[in-house]
C-alpha positions as CSV (number, residue, x, y, z in Angstrom):
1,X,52.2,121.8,22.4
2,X,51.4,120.9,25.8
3,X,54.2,118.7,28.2
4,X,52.3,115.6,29.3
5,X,53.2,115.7,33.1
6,X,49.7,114.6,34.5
7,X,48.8,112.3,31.5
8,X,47.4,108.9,32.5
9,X,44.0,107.2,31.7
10,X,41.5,107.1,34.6
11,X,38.5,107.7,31.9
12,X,37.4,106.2,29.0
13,X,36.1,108.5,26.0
14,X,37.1,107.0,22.9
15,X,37.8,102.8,22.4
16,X,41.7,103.3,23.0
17,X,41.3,104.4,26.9
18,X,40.8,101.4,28.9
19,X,41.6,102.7,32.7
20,X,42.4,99.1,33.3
21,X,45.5,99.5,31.8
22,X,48.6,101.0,33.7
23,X,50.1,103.5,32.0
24,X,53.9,105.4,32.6
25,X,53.5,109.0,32.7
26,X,57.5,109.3,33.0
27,X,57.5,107.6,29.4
28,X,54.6,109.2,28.2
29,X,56.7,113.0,28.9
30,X,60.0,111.3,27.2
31,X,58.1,110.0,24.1
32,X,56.6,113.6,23.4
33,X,60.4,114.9,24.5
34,X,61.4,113.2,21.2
35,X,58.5,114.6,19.2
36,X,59.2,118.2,20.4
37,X,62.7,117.7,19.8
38,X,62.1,116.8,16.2
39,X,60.3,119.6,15.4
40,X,62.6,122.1,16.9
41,X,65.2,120.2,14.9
42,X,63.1,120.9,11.9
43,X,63.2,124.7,12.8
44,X,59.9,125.1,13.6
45,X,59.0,127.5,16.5
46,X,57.2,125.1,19.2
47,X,54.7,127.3,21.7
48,X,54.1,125.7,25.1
49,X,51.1,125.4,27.3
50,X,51.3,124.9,30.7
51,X,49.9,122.1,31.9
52,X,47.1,121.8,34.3
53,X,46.6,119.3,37.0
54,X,43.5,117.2,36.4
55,X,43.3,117.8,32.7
56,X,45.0,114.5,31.5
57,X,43.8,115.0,27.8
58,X,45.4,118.3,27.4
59,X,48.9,116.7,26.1
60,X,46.5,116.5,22.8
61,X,46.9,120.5,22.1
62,X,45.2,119.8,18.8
63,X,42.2,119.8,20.1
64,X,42.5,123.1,21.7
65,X,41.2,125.1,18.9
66,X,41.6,126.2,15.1
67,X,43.5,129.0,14.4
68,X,43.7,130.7,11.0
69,X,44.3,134.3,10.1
70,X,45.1,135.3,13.7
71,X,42.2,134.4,14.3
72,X,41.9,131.4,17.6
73,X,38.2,129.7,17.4
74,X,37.9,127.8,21.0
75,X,37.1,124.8,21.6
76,X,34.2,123.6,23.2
77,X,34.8,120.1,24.1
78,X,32.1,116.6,23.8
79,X,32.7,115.5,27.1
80,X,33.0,116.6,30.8
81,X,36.2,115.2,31.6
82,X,37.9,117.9,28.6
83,X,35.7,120.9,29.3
84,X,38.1,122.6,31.3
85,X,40.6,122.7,28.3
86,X,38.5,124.8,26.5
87,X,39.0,128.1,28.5
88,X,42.7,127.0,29.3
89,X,43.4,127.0,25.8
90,X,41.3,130.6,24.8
91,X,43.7,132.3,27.4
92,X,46.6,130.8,26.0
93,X,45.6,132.2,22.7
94,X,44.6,135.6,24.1
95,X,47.7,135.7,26.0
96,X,49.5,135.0,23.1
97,X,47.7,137.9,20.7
98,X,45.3,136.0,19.0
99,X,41.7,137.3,18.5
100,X,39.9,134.8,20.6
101,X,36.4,133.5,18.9
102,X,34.3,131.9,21.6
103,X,32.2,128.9,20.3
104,X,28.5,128.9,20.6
105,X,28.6,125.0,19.0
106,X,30.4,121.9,20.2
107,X,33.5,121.4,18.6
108,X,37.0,119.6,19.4
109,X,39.4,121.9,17.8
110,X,42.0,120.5,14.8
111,X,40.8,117.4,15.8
112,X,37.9,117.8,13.4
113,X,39.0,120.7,11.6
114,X,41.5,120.3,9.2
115,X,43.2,123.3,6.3
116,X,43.6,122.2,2.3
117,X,43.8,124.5,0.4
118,X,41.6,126.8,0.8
119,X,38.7,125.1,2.4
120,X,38.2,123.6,6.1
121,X,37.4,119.9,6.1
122,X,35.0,119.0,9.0
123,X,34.5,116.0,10.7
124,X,31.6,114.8,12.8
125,X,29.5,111.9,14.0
126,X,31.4,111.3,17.3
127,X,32.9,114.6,18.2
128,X,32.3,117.9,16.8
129,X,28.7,119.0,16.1
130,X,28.0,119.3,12.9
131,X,26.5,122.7,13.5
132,X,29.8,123.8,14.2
133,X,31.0,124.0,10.5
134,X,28.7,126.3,10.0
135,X,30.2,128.3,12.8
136,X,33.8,128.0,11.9
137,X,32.6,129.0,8.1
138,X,31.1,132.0,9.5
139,X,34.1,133.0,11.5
140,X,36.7,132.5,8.8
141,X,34.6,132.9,5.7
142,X,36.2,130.1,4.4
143,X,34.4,127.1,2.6
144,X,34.0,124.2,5.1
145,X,33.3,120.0,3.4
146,X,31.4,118.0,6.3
147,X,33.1,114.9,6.1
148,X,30.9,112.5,8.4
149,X,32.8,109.5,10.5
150,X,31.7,105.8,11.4
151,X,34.1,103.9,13.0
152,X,34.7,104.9,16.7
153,X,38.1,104.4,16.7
154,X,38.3,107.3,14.3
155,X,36.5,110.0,16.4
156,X,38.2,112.8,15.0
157,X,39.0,113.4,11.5
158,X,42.5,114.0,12.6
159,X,42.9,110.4,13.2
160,X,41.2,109.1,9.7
161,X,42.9,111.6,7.3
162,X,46.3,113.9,7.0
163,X,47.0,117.1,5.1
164,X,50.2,116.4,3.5
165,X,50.4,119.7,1.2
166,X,47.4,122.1,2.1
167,X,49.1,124.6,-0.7
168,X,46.2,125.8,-2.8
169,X,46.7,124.4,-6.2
170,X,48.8,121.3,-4.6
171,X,46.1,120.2,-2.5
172,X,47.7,116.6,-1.2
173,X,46.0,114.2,1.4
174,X,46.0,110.9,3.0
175,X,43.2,109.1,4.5
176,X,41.5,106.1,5.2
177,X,38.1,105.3,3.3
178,X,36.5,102.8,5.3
179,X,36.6,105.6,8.3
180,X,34.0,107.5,6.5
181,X,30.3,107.0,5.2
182,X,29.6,106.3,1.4
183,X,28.8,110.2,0.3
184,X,32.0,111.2,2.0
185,X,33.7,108.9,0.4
186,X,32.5,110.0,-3.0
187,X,33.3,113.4,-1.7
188,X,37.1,112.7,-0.9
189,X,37.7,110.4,-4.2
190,X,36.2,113.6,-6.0
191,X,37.5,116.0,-4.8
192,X,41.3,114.7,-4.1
193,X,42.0,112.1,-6.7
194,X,45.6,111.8,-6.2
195,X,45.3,111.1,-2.4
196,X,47.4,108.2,-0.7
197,X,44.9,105.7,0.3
198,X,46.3,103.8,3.7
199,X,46.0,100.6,4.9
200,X,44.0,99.6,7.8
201,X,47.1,98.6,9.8
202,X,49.1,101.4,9.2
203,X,45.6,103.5,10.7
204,X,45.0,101.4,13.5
205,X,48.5,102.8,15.3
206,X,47.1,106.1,13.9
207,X,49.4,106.3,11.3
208,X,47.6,109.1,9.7
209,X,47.8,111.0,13.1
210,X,50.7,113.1,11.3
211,X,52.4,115.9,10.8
212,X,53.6,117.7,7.4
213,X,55.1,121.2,6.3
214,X,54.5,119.8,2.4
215,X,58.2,118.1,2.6
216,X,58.6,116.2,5.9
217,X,55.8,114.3,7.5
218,X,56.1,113.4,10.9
219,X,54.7,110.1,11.3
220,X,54.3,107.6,14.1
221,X,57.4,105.0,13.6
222,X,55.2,102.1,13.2
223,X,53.5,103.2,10.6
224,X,56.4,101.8,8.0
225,X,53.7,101.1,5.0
226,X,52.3,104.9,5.2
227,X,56.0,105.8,5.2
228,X,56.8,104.1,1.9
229,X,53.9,105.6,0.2
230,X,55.2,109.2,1.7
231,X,59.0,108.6,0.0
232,X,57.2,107.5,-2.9
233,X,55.3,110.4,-3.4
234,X,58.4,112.8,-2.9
235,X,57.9,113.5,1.2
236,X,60.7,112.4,3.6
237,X,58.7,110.2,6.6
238,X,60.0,110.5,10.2
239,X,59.4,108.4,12.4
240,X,58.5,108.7,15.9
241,X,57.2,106.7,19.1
242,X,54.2,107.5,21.2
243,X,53.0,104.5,22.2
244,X,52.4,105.8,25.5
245,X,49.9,108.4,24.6
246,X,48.2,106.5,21.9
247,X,46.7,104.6,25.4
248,X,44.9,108.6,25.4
249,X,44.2,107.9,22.2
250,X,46.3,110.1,20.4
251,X,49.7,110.3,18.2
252,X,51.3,113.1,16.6
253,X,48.7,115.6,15.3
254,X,47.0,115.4,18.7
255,X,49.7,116.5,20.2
256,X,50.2,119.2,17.6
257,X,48.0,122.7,17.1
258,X,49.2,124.6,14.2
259,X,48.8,128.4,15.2
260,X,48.7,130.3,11.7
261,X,49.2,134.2,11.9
């Protein structure tokens, strides 16, 4: 995770950002307070990234990269205004003993890389080239589902679909259809027939923008449809506010990259 202290919107990258808008940087670091909290109240062991002055978007550690096996694939980000993360990330990871894979492709990290199972599903069409699923396949020798998006609001697949068990065997997801085009629709309603299907207002707050370890999903607190489907398919929801950072365009996941060793 990385400590919002320079978050604010001066750019706009994705339809969320309006630089118009003022936005509370001393609320944005409490609301992400709570979320860091609630995970070290889950147990969880929460890494931290320092900050860096002028990188507003690097609060959204998801994006940093995908790591897998000990293995840290970089990220290699769309546009200027988030290129710097890239390398501040891919120290962080090589700092932290991780055997750092620079990308050769364009590619925004967990945002559009997502573990079920034992496959990586992919997202493009505003984001990560598609060329880079190739890339990460090659890297981690894993199989990798292009999953293409539509709606600019969901520019990551991070924000149109959650991994609520990734346990081979137990593959569970959520997701919203109308995010995706027709074949990846067939793809998902093949491939994961038991998956939650959410509403379009419970994904317009980025309710899907979540976090799970197969038991509790960390959700954002508006979301309260998505979190009756959760309790009734045997998950505990929690609930938390970032408001302030979904003006960045981003909610829980983006704030979260899972380092697997």
């Amino acid at each position: 995770m990385c400590r919002p202290e320079h978050f604010t919107v001066v750019y706009r990258i994705n339809p969320w950002m309006n630089p118009a808008l003022p936005t509370d940087t001393t609320l944005a670091v409490q609301q992400w307070e709570a979320l860091y909290e609630t995970y070290l109240q889950l147990g969880y062991d929460v890494q931290l990234i320092d900050p860096v002055e002028g990188l507003p978007d690097m609060v959204y550690a998801a994006n940093g990269g995908f790591v897998l096996d000990g293995i840290a694939y970089g990220a290699s980000f769309t546009h200027p205004e988030r290129q710097a993360e890239g390398p501040a990330y891919m120290d962080w990871f090589g700092d932290a003993g991780f055997d750092v894979r620079r990308p050769l492709e364009i590619n925004e990290g967990e945002g559009d890389f997502l573990l079920v199972g034992d496959a990586i599903l992919a997202g493009t069409g505003f984001r990560s080239d598609s060329r880079s699923h190739e890339e990460i396949g090659r890297v981690f020798g894993r199989e990798v589902v292009t999953l293409r998006l539509i709606n600019p609001s969901y520019y990551h697949l991070d924000t149109a679909l959650a991994v609520l068990d990734p346990t081979p065997g137990r593959e569970h997801i959520a997701y919203l259809p109308s995010a995706f085009d027709e074949a990846s629709r067939t793809l998902l309603e093949a491939r994961y027939p038991d998956a939650i299907i959410v509403s379009e207002e419970d994904a317009a707050i980025l309710g899907l923008n979540s976090f799970s370890d197969n038991r509790n999903v960390v959700i954002a607190s508006r979301a309260t449809g998505f979190a009756e489907q959760l309790r009734a398919n045997g998950y505990t929801p929690i609930g938390v506010d970032l408001s302030e950072l979904l003006l960045g365009g981003g909610g829980v996941k983006c704030c979260t990259l899972e380092l697997r060793r």
